[in-house]
Backbone as JSON, one array per atom type, in Angstrom:
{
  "sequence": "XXXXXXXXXXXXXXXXXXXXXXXXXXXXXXXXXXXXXXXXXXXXXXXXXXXXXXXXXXXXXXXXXXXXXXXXXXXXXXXXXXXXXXXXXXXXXXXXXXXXXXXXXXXXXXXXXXXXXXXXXXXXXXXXXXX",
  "N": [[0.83, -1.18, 0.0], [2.11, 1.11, 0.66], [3.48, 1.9, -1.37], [2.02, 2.02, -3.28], [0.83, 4.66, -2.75], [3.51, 5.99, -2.89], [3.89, 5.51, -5.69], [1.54, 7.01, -6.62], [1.93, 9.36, -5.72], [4.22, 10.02, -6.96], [3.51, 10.17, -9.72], [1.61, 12.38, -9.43], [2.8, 14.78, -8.77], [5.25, 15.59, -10.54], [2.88, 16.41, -12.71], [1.39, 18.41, -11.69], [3.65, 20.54, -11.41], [4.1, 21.02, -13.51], [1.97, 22.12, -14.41], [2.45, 24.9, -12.77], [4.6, 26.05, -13.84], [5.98, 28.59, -15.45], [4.54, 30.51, -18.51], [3.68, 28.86, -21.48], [3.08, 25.43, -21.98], [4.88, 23.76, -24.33], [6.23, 25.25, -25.7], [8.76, 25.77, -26.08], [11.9, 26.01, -25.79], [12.97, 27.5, -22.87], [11.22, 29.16, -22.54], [9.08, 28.08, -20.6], [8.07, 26.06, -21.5], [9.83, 24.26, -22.31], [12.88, 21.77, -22.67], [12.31, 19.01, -23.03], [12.68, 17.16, -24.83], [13.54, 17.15, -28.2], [11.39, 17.96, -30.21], [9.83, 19.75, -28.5], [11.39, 21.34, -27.42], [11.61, 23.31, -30.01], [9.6, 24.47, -29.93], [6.2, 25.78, -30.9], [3.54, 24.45, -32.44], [4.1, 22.47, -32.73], [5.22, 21.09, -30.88], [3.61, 22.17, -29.12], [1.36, 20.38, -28.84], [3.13, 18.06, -28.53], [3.62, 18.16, -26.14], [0.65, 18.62, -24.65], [0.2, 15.6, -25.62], [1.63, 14.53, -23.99], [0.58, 15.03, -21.25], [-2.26, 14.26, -21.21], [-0.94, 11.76, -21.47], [-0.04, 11.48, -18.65], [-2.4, 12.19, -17.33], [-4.05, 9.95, -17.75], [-2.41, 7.76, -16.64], [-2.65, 8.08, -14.2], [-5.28, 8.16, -13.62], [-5.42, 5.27, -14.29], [-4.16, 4.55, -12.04], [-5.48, 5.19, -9.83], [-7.59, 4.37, -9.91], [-6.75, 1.88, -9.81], [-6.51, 1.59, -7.22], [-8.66, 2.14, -5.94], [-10.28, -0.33, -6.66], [-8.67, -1.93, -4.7], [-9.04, -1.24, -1.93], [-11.99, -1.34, -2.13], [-11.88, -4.53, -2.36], [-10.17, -5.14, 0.2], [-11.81, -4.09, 1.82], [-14.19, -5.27, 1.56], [-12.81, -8.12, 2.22], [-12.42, -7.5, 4.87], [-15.43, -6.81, 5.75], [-15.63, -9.37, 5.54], [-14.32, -11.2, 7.23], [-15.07, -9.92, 9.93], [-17.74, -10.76, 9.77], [-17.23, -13.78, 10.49], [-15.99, -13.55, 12.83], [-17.94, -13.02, 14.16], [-19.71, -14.89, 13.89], [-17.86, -16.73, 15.49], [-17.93, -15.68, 17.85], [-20.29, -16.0, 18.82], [-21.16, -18.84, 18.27], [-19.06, -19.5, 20.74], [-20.07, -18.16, 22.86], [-22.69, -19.73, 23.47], [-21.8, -22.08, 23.46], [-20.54, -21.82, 26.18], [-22.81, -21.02, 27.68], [-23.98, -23.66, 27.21], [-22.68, -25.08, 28.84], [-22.66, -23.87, 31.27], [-24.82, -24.54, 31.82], [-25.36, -27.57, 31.94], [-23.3, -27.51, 34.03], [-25.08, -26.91, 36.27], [-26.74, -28.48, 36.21], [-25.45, -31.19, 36.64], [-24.13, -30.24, 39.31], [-26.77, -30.53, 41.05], [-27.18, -32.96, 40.78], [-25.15, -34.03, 42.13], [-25.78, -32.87, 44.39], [-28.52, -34.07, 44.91], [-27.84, -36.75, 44.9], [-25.91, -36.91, 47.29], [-27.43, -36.2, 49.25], [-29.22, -38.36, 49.11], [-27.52, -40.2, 50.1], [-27.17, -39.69, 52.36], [-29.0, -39.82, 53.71], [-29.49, -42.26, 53.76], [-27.7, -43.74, 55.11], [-27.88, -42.82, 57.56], [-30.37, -43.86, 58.07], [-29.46, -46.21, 58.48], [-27.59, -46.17, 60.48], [-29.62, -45.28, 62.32], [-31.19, -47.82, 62.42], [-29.28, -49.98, 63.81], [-29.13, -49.17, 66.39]],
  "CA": [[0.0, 0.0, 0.0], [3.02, 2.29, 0.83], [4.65, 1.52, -2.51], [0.86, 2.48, -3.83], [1.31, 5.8, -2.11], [4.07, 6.32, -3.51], [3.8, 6.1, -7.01], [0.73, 7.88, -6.76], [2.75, 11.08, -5.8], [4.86, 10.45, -8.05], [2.57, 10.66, -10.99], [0.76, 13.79, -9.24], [3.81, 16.23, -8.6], [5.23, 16.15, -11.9], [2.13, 17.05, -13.46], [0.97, 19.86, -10.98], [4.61, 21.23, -10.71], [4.17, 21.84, -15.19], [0.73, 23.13, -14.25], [2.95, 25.66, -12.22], [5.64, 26.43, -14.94], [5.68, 29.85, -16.76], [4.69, 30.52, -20.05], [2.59, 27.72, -21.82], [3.81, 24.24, -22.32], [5.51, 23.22, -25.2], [6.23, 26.99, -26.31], [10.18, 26.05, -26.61], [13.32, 25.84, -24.84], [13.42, 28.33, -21.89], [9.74, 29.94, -22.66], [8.35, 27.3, -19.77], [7.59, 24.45, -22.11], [11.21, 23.49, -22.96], [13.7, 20.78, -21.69], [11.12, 17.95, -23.29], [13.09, 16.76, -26.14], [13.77, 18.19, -29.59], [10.18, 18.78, -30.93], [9.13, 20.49, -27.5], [12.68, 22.37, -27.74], [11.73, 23.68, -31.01], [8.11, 25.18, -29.9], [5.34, 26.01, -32.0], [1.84, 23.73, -32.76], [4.11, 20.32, -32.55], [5.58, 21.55, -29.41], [2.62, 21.98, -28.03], [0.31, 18.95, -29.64], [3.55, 17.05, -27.63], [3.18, 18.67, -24.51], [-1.11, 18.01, -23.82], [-0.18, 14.26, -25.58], [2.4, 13.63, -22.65], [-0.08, 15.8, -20.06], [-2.9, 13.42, -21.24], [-0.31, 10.12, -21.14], [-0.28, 11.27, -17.21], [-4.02, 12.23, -16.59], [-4.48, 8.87, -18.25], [-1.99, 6.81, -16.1], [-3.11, 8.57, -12.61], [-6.64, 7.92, -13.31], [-5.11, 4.25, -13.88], [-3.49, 4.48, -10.76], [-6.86, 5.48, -8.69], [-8.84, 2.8, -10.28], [-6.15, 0.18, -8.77], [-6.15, 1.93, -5.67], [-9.86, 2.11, -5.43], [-10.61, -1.45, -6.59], [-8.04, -3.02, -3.69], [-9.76, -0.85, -1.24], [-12.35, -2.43, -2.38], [-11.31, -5.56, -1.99], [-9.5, -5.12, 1.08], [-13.22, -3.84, 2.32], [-14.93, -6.68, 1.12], [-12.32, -8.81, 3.31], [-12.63, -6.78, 6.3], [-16.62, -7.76, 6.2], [-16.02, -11.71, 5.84], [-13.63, -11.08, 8.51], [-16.14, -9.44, 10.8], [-18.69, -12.28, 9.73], [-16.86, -14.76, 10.94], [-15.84, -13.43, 13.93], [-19.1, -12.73, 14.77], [-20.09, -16.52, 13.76], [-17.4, -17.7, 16.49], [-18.33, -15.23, 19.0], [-22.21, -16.4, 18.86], [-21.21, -20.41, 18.86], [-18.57, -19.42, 22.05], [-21.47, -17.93, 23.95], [-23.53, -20.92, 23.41], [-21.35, -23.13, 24.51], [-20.72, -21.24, 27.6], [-24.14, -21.08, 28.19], [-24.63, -24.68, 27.37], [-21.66, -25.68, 29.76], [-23.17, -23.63, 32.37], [-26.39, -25.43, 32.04], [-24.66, -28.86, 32.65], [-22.64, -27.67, 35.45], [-26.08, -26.95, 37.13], [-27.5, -29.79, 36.25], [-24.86, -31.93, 37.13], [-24.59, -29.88, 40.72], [-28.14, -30.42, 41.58], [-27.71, -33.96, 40.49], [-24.5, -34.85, 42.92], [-26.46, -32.52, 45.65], [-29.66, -34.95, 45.11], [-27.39, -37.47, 45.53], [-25.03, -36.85, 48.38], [-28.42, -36.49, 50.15], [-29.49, -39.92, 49.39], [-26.42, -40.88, 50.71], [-26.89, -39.6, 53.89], [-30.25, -40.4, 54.23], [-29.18, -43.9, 53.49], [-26.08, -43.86, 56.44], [-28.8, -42.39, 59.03], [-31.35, -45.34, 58.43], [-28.73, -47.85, 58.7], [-27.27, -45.7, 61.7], [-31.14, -45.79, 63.07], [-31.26, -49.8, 63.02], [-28.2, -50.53, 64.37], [-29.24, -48.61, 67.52]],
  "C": [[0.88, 1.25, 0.0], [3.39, 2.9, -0.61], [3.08, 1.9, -3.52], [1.09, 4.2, -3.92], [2.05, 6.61, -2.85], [4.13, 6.68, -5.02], [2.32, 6.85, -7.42], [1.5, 9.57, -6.9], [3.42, 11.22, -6.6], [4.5, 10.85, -9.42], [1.89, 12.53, -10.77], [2.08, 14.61, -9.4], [4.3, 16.21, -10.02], [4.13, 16.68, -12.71], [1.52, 17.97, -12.63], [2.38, 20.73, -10.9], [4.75, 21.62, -12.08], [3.3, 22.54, -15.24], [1.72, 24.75, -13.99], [3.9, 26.79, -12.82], [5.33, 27.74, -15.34], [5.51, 30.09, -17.63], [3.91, 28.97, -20.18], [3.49, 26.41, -22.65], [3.55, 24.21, -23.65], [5.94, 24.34, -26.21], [7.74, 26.8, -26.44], [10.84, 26.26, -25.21], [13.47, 27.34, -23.89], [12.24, 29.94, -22.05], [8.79, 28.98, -21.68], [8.06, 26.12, -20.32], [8.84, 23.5, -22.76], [12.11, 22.07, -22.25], [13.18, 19.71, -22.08], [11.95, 17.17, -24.49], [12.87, 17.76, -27.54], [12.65, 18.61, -29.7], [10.11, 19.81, -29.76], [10.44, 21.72, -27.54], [12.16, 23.42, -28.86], [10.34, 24.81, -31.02], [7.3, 25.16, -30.57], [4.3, 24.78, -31.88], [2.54, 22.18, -32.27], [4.48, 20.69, -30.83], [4.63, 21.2, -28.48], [1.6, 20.92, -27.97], [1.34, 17.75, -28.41], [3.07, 17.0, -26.29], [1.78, 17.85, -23.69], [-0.79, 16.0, -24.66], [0.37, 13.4, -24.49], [1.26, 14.47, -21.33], [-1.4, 14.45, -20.56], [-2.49, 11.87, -21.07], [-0.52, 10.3, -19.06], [-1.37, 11.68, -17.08], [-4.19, 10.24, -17.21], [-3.64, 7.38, -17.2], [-1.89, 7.23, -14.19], [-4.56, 7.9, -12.54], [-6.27, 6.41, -13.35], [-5.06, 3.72, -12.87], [-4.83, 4.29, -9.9], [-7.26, 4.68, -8.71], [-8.31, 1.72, -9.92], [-6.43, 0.57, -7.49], [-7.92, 1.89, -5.03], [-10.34, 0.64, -5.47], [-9.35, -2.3, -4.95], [-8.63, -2.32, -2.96], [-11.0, -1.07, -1.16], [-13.24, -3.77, -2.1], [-11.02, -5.68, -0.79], [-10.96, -4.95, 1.64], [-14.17, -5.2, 2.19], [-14.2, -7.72, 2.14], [-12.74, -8.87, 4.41], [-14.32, -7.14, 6.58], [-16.8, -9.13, 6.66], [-15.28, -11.71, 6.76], [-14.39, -10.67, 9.78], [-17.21, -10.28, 10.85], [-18.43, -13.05, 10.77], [-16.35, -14.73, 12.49], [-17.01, -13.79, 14.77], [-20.01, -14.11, 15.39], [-19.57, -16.89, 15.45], [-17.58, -16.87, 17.91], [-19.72, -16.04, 19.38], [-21.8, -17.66, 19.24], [-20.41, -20.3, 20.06], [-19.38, -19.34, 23.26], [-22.29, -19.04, 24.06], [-22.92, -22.22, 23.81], [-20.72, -22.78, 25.6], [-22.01, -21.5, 28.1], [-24.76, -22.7, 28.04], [-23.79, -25.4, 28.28], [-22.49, -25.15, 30.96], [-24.32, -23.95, 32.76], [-25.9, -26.73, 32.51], [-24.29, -28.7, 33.68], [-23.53, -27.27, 36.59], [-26.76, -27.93, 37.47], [-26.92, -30.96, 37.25], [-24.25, -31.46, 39.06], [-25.74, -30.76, 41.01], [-28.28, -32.23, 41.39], [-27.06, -34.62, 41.38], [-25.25, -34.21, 44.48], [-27.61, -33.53, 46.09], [-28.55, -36.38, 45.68], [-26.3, -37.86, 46.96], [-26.63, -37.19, 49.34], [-29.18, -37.58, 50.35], [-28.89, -40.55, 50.02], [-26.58, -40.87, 51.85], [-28.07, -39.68, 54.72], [-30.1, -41.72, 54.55], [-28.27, -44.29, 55.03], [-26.99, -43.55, 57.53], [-29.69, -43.52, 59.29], [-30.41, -46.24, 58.92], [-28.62, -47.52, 60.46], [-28.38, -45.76, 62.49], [-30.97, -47.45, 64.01], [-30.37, -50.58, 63.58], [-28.5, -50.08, 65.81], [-30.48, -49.59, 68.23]]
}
């Protein structure tokens, strides 16, 4: 994503920093539109025809850029739901078997309490008849 980032800026600042330039691109060598190679050196209609076809090669490979950056975001979004799903899934069956453990361990209380008390009902009769 960094390395996204990155060549994002890099596409933007060169083409806002010719926006910026003096004088009108592709007008010739040291009239703001120069430094581009020979034709753009040379100024005049080709000059400038170069100029907006390389200013349109970068509007054209930024808006590229976005459209990757928006589809993995996305994507990455779309993850982040089935990820949250599923959590959600194993939260819900956790609780339920908490809650169905803690139903057993009542049950099974109430079941050694019933029985301890048989027990000792049982030990008192005997203890009775022996007397």
């Amino acid at each position: 994503m960094a390395a996204l980032r990155y060549s994002c800026k890099k596409l933007v600042l060169p083409l806002s920093s010719r926006l910026l330039s003096s004088g009108e691109l592709g007008s010739g060598a040291g009239k703001g539109g120069g430094q581009g190679g020979s034709i753009r050196d040379a100024g005049g209609s080709f000059g400038k025809m170069e100029a907006a076809h390389e200013e349109q090669y970068f509007r054209k490979m930024e808006a590229e850029l976005l459209a990757k950056i928006k589809r993995e975001h996305q994507e990455q979004s779309l993850y982040h739901d089935e990820e949250i799903e599923f959590h959600k899934n194993a939260i819900k069956r956790h609780t339920e078997a908490i809650e169905r453990h803690a139903l057993l361990k009542t049950q099974h209380d109430a079941s050694v309490r019933d029985h301890e008390g048989s027990e000792k009902n049982l030990i008192n009769m005997e203890r009775t008849k022996k007397k």
